[in-house]
mmCIF file of the N, C-alpha and C atoms, coordinates in Angstrom:
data_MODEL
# 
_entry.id   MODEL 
# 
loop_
_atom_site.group_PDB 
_atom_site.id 
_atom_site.type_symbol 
_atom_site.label_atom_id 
_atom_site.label_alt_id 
_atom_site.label_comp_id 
_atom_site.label_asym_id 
_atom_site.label_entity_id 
_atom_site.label_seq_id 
_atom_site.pdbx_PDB_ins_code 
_atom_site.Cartn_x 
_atom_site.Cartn_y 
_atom_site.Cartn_z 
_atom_site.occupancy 
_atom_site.B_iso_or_equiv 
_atom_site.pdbx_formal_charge 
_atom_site.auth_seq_id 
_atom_site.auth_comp_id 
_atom_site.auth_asym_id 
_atom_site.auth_atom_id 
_atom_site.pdbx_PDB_model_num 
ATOM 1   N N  . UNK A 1 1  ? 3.178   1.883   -6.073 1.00 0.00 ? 1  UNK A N  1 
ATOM 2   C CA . UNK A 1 1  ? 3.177   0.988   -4.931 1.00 0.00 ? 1  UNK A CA 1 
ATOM 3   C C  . UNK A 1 1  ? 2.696   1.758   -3.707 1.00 0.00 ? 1  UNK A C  1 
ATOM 4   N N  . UNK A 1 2  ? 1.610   0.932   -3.177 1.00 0.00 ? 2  UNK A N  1 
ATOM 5   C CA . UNK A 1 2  ? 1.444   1.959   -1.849 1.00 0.00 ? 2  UNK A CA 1 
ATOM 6   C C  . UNK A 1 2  ? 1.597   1.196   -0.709 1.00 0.00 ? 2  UNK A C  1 
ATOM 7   N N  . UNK A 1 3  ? 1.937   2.257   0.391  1.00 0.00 ? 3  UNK A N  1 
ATOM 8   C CA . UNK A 1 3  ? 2.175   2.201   1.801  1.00 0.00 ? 3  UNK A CA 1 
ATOM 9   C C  . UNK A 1 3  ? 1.301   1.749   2.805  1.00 0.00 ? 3  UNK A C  1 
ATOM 10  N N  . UNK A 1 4  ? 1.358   1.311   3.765  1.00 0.00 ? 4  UNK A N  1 
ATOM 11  C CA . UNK A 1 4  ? 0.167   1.320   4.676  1.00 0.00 ? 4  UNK A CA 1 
ATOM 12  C C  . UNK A 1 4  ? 0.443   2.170   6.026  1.00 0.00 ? 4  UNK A C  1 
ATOM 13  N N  . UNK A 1 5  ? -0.587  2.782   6.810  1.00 0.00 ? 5  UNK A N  1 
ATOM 14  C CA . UNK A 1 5  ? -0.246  3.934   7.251  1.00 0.00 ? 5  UNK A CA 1 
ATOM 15  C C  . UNK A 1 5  ? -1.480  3.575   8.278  1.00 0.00 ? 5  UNK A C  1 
ATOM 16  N N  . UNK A 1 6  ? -1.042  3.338   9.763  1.00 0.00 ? 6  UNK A N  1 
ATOM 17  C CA . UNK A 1 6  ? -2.012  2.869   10.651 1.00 0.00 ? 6  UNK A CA 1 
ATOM 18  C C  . UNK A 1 6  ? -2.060  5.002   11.577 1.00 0.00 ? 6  UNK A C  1 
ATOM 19  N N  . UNK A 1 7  ? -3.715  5.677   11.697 1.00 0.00 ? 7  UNK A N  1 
ATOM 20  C CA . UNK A 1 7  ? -3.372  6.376   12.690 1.00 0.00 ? 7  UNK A CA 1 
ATOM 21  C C  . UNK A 1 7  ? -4.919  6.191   13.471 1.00 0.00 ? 7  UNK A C  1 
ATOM 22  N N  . UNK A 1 8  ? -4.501  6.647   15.039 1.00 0.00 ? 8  UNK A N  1 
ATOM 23  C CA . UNK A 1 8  ? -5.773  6.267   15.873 1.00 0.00 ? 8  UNK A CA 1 
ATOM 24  C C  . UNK A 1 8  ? -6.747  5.010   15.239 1.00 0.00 ? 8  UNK A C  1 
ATOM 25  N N  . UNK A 1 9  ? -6.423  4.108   14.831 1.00 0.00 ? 9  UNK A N  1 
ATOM 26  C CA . UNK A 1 9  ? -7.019  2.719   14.840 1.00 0.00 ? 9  UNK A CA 1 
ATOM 27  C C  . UNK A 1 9  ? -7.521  2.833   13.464 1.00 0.00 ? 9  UNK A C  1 
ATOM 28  N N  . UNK A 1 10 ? -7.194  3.750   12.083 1.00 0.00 ? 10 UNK A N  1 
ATOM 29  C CA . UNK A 1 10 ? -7.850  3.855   11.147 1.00 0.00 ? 10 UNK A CA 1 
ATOM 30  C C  . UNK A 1 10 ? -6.864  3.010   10.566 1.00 0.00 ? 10 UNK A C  1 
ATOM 31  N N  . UNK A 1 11 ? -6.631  2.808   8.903  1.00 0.00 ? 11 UNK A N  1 
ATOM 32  C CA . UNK A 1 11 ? -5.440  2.066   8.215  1.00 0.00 ? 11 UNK A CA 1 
ATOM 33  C C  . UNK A 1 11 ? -5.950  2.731   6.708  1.00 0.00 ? 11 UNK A C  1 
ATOM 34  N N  . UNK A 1 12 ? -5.367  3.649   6.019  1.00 0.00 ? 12 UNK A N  1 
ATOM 35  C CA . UNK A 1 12 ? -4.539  4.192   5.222  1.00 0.00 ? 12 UNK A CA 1 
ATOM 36  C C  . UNK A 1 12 ? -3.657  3.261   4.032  1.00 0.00 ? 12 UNK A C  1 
ATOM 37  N N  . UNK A 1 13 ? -3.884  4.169   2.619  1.00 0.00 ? 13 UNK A N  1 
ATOM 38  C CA . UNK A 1 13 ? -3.210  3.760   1.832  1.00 0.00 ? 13 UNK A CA 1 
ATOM 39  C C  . UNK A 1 13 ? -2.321  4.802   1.352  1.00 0.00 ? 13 UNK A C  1 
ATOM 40  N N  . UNK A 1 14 ? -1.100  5.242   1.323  1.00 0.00 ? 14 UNK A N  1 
ATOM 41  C CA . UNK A 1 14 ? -0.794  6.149   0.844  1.00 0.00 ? 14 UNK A CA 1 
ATOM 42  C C  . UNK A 1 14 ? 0.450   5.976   -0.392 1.00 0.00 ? 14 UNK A C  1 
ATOM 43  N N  . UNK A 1 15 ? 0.104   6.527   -1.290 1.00 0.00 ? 15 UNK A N  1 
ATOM 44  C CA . UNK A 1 15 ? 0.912   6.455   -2.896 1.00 0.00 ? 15 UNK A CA 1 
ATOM 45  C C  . UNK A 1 15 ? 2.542   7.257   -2.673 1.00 0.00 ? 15 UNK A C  1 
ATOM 46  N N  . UNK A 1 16 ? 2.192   8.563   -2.215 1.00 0.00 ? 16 UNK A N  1 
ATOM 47  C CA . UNK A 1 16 ? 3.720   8.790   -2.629 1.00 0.00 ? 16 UNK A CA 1 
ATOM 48  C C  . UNK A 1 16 ? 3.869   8.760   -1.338 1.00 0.00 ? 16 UNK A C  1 
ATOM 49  N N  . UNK A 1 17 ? 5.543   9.642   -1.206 1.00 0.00 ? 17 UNK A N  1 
ATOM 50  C CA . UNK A 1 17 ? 6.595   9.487   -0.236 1.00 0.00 ? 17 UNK A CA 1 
ATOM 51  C C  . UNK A 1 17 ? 6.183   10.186  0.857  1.00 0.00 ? 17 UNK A C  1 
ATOM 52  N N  . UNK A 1 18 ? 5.214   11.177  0.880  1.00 0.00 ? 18 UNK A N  1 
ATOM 53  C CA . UNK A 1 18 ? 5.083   11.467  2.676  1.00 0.00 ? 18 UNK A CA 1 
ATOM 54  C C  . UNK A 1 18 ? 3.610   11.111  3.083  1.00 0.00 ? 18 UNK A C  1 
ATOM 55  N N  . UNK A 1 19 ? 3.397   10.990  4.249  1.00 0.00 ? 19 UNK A N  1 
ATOM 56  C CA . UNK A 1 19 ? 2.137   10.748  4.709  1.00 0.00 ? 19 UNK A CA 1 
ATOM 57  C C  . UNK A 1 19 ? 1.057   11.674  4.987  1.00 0.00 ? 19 UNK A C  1 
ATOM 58  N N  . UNK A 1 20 ? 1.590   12.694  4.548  1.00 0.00 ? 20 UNK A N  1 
ATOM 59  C CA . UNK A 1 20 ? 0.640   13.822  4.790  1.00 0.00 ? 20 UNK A CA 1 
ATOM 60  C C  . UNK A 1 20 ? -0.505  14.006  3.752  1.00 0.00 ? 20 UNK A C  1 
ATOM 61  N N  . UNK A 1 21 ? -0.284  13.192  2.562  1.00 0.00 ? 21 UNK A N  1 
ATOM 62  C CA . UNK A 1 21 ? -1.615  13.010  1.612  1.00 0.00 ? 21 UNK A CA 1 
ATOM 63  C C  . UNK A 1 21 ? -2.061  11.399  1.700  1.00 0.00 ? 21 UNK A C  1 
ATOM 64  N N  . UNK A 1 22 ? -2.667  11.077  2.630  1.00 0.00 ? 22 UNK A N  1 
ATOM 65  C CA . UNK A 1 22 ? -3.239  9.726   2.287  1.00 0.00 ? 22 UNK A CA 1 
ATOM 66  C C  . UNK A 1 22 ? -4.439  9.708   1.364  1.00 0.00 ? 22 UNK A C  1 
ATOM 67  N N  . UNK A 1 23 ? -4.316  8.505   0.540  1.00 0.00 ? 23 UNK A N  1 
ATOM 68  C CA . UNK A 1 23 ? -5.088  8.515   -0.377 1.00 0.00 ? 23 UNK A CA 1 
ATOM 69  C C  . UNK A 1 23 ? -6.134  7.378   -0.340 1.00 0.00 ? 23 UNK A C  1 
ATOM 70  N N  . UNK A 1 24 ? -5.866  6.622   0.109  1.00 0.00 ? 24 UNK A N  1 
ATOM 71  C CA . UNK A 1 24 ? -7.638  5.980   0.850  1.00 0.00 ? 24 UNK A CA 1 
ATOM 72  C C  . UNK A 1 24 ? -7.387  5.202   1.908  1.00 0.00 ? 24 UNK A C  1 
ATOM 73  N N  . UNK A 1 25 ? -8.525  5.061   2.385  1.00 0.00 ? 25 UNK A N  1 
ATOM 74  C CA . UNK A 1 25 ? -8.731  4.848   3.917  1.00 0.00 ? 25 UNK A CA 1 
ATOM 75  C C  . UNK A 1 25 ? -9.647  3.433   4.014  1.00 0.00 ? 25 UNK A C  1 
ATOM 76  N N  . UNK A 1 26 ? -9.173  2.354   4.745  1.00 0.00 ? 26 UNK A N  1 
ATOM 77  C CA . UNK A 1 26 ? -10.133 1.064   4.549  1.00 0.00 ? 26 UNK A CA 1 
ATOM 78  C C  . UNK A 1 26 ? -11.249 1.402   5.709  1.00 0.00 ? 26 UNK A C  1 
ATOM 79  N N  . UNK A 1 27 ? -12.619 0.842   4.483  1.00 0.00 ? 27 UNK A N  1 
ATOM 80  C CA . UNK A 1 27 ? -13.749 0.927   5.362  1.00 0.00 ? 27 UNK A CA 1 
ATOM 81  C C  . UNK A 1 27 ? -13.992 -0.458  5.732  1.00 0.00 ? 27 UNK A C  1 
ATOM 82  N N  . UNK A 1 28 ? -13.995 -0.414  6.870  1.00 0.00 ? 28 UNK A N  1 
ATOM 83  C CA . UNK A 1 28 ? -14.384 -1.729  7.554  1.00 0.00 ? 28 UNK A CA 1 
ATOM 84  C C  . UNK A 1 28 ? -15.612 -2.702  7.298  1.00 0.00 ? 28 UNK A C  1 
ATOM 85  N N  . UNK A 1 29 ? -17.137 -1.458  7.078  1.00 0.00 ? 29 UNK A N  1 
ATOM 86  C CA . UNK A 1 29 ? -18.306 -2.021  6.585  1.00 0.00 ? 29 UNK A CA 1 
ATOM 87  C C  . UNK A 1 29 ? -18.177 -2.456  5.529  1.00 0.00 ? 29 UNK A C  1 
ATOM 88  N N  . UNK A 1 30 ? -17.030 -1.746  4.000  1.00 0.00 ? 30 UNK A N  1 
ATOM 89  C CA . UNK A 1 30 ? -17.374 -2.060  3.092  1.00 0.00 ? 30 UNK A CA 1 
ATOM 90  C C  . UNK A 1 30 ? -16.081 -3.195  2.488  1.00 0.00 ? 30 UNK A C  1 
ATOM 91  N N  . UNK A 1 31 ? -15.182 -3.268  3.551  1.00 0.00 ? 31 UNK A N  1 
ATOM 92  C CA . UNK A 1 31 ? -14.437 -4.205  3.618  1.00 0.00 ? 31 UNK A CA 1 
ATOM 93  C C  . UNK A 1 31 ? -13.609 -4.191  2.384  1.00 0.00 ? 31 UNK A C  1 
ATOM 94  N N  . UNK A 1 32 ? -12.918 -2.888  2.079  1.00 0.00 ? 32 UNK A N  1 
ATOM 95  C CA . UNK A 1 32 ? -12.200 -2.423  1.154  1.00 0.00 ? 32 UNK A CA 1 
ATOM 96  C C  . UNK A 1 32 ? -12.051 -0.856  1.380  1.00 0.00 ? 32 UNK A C  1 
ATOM 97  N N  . UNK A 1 33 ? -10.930 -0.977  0.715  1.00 0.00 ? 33 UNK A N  1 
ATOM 98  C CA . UNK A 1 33 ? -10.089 0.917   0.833  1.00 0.00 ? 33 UNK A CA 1 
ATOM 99  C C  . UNK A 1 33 ? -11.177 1.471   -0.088 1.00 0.00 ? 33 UNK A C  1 
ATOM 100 N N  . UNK A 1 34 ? -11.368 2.877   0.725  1.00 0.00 ? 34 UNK A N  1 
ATOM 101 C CA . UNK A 1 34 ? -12.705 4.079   -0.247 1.00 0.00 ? 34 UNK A CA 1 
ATOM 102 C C  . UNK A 1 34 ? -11.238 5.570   -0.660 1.00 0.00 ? 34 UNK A C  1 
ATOM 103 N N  . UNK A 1 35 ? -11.665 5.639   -1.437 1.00 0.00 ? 35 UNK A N  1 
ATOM 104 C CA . UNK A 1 35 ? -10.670 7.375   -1.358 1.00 0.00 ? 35 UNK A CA 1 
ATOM 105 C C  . UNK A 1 35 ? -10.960 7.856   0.197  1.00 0.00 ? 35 UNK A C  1 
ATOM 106 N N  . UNK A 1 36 ? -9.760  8.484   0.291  1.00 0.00 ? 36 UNK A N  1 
ATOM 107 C CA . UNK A 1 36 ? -10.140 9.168   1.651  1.00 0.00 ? 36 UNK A CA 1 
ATOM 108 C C  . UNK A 1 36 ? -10.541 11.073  1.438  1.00 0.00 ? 36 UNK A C  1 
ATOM 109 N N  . UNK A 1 37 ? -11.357 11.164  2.095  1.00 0.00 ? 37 UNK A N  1 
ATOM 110 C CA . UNK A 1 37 ? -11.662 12.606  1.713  1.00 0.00 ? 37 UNK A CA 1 
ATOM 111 C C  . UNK A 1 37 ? -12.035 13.836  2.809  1.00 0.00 ? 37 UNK A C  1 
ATOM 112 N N  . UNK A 1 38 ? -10.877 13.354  3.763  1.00 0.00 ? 38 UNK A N  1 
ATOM 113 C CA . UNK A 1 38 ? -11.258 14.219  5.068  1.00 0.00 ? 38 UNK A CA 1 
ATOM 114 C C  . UNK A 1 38 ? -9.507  15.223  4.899  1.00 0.00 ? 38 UNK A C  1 
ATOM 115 N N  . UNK A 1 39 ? -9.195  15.524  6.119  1.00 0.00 ? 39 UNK A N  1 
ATOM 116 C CA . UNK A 1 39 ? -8.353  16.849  5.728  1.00 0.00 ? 39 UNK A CA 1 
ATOM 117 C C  . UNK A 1 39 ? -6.774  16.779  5.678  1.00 0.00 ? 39 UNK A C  1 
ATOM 118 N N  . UNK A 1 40 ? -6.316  17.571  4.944  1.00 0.00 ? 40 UNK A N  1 
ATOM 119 C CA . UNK A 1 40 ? -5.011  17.592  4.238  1.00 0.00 ? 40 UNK A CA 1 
ATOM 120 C C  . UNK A 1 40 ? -4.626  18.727  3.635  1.00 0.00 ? 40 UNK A C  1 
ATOM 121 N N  . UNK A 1 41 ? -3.351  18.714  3.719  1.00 0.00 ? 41 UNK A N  1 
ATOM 122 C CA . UNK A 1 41 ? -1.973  17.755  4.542  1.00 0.00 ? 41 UNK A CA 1 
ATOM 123 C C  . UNK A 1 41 ? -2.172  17.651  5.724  1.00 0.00 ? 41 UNK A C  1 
ATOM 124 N N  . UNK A 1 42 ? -1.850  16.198  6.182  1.00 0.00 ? 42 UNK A N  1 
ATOM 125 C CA . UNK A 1 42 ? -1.164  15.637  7.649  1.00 0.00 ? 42 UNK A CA 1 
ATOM 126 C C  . UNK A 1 42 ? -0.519  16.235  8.455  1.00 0.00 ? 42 UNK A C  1 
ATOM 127 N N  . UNK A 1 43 ? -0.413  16.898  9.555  1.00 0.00 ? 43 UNK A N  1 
ATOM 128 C CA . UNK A 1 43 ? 1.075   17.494  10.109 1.00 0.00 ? 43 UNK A CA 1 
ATOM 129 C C  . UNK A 1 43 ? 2.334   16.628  10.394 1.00 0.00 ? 43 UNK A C  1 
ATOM 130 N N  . UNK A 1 44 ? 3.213   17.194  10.127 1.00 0.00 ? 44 UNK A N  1 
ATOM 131 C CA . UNK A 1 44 ? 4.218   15.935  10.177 1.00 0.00 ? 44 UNK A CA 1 
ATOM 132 C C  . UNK A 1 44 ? 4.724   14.660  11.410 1.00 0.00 ? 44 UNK A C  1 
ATOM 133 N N  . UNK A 1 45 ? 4.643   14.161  10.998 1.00 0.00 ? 45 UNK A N  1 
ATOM 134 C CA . UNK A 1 45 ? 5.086   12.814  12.332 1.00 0.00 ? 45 UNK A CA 1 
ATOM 135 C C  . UNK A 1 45 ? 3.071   12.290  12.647 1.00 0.00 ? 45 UNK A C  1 
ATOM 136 N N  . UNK A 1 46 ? 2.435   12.525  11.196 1.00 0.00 ? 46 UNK A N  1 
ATOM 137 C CA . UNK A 1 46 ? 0.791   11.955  11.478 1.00 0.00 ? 46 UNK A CA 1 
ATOM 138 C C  . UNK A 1 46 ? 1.385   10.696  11.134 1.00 0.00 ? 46 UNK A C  1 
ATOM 139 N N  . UNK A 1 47 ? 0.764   9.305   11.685 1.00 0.00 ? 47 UNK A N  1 
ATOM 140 C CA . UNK A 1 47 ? 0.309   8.083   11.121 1.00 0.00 ? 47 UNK A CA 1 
ATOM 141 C C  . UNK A 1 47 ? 1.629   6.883   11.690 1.00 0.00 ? 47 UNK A C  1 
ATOM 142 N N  . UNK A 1 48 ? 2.019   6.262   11.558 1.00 0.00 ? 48 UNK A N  1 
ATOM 143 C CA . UNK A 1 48 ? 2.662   5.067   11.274 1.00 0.00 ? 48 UNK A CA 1 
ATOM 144 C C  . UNK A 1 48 ? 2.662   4.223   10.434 1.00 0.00 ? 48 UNK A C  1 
ATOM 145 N N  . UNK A 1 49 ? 3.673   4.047   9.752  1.00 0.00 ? 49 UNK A N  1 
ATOM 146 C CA . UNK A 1 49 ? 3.656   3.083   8.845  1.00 0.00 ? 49 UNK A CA 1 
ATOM 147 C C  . UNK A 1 49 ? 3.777   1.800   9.622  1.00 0.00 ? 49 UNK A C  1 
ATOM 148 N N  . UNK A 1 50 ? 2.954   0.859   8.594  1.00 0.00 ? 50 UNK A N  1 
ATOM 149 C CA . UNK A 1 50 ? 3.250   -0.928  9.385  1.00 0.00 ? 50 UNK A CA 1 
ATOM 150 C C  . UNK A 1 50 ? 3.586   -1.571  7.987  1.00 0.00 ? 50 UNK A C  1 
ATOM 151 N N  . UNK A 1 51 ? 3.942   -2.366  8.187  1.00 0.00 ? 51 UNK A N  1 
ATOM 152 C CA . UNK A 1 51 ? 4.815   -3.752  6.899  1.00 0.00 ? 51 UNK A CA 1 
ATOM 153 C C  . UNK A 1 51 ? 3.360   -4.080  6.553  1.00 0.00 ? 51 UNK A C  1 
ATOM 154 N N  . UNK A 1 52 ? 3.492   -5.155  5.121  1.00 0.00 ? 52 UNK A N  1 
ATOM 155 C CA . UNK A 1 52 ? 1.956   -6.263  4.534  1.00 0.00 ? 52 UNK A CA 1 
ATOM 156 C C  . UNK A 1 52 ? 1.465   -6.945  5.524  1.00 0.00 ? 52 UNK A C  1 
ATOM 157 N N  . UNK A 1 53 ? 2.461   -7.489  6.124  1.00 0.00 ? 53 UNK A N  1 
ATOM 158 C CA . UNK A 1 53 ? 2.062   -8.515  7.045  1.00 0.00 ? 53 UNK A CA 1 
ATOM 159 C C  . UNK A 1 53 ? 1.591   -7.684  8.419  1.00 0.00 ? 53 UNK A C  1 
ATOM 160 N N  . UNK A 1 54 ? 1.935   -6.922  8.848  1.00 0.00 ? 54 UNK A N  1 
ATOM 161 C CA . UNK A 1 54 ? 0.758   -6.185  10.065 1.00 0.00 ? 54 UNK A CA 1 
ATOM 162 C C  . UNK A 1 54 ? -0.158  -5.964  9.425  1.00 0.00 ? 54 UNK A C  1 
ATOM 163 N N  . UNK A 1 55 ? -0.423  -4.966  8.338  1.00 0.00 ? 55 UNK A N  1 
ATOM 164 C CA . UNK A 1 55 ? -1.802  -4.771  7.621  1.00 0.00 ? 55 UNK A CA 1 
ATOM 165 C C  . UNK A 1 55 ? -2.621  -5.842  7.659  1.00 0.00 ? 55 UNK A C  1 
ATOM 166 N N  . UNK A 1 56 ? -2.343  -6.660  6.912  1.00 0.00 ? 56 UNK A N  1 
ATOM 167 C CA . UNK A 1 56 ? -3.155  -8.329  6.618  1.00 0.00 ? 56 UNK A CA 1 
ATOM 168 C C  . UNK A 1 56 ? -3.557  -8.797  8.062  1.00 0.00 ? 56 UNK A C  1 
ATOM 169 N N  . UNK A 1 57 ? -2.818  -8.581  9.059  1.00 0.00 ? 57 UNK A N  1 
ATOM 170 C CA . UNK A 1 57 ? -3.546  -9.175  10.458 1.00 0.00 ? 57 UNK A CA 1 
ATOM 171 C C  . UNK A 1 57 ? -4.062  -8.344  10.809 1.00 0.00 ? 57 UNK A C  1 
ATOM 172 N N  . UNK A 1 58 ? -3.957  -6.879  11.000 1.00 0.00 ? 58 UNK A N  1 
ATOM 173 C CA . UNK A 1 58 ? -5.015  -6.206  11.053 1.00 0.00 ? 58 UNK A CA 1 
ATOM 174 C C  . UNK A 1 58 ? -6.665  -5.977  10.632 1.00 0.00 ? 58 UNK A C  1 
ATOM 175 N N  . UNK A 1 59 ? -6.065  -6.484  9.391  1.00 0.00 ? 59 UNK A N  1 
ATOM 176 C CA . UNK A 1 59 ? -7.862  -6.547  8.591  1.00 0.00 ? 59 UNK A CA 1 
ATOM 177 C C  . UNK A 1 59 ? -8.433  -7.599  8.951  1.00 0.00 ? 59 UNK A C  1 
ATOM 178 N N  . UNK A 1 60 ? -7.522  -9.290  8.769  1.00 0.00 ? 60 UNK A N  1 
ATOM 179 C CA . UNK A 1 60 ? -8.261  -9.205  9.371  1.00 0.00 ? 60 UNK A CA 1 
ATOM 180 C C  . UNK A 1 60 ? -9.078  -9.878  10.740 1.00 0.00 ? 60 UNK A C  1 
ATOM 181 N N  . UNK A 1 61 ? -8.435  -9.150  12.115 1.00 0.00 ? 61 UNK A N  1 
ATOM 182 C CA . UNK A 1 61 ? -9.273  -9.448  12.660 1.00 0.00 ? 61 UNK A CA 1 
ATOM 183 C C  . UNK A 1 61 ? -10.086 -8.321  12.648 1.00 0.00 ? 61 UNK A C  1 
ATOM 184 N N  . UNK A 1 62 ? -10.143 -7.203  12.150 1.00 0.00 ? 62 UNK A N  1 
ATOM 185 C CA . UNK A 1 62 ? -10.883 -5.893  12.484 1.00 0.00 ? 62 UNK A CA 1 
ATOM 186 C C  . UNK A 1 62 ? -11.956 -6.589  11.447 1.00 0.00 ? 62 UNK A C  1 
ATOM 187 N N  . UNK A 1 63 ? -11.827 -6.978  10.025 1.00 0.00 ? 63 UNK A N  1 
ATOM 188 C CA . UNK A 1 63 ? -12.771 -7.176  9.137  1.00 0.00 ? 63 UNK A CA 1 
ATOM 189 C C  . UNK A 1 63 ? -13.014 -8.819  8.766  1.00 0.00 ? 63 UNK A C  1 
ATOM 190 N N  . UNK A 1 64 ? -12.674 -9.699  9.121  1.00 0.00 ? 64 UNK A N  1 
ATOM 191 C CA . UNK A 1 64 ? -12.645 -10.916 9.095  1.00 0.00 ? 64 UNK A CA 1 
ATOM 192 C C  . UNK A 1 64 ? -12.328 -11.371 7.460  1.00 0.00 ? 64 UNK A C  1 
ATOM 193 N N  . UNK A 1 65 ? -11.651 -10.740 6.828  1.00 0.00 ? 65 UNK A N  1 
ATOM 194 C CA . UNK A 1 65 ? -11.180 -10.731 4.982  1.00 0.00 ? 65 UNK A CA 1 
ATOM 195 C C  . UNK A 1 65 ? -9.634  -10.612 5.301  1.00 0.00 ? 65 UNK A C  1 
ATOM 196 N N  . UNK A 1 66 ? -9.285  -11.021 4.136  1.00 0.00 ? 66 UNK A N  1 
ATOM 197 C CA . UNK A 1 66 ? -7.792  -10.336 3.246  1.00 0.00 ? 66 UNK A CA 1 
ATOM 198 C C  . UNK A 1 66 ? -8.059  -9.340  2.323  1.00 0.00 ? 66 UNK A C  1 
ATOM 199 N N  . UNK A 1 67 ? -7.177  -8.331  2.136  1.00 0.00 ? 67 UNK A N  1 
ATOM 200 C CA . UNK A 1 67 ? -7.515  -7.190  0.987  1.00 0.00 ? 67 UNK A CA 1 
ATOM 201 C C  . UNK A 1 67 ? -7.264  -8.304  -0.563 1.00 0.00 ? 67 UNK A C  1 
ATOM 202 N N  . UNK A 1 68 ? -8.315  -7.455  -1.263 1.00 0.00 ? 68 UNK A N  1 
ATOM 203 C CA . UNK A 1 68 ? -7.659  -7.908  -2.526 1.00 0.00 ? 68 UNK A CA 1 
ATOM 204 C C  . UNK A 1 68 ? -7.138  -6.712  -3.131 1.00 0.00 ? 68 UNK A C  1 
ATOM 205 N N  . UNK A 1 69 ? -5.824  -7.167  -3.967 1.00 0.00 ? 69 UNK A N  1 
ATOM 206 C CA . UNK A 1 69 ? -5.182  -5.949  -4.271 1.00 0.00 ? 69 UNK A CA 1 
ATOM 207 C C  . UNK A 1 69 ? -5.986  -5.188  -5.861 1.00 0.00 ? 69 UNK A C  1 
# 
């Protein structure tokens, strides 16, 4: 089950229990989560978590979609 993990205006998927390995990152152009492959570990207190329902309004007005899971 994964998390959603909002930081500086990006949105994050992350699998296990800390946020310091996020594991993909939604691309807006491609209007779906890509692996994320920039740098890691997180320092601690990176990101915010938000609930389904912030995510889902997030996308979308940022992407005008719903994720499909």
């Amino acid at each position: 089950m994964y998390r959603y993990v909002e930081n500086e205006g990006a949105l994050f998927r992350v699998a296990g229990p800390s946020n310091a390995f996020p594991d993909e990152v939604w691309s807006v152009s491609q209007k779906k989560f890509v692996p994320y492959k920039g740098d890691v570990p997180k320092p601690q207190g990176w990101g915010q978590e938000i609930s389904e329902q912030e995510f889902q309004e997030w996308i979308g007005n940022v992407s005008g979609t719903e994720i499909q899971r």
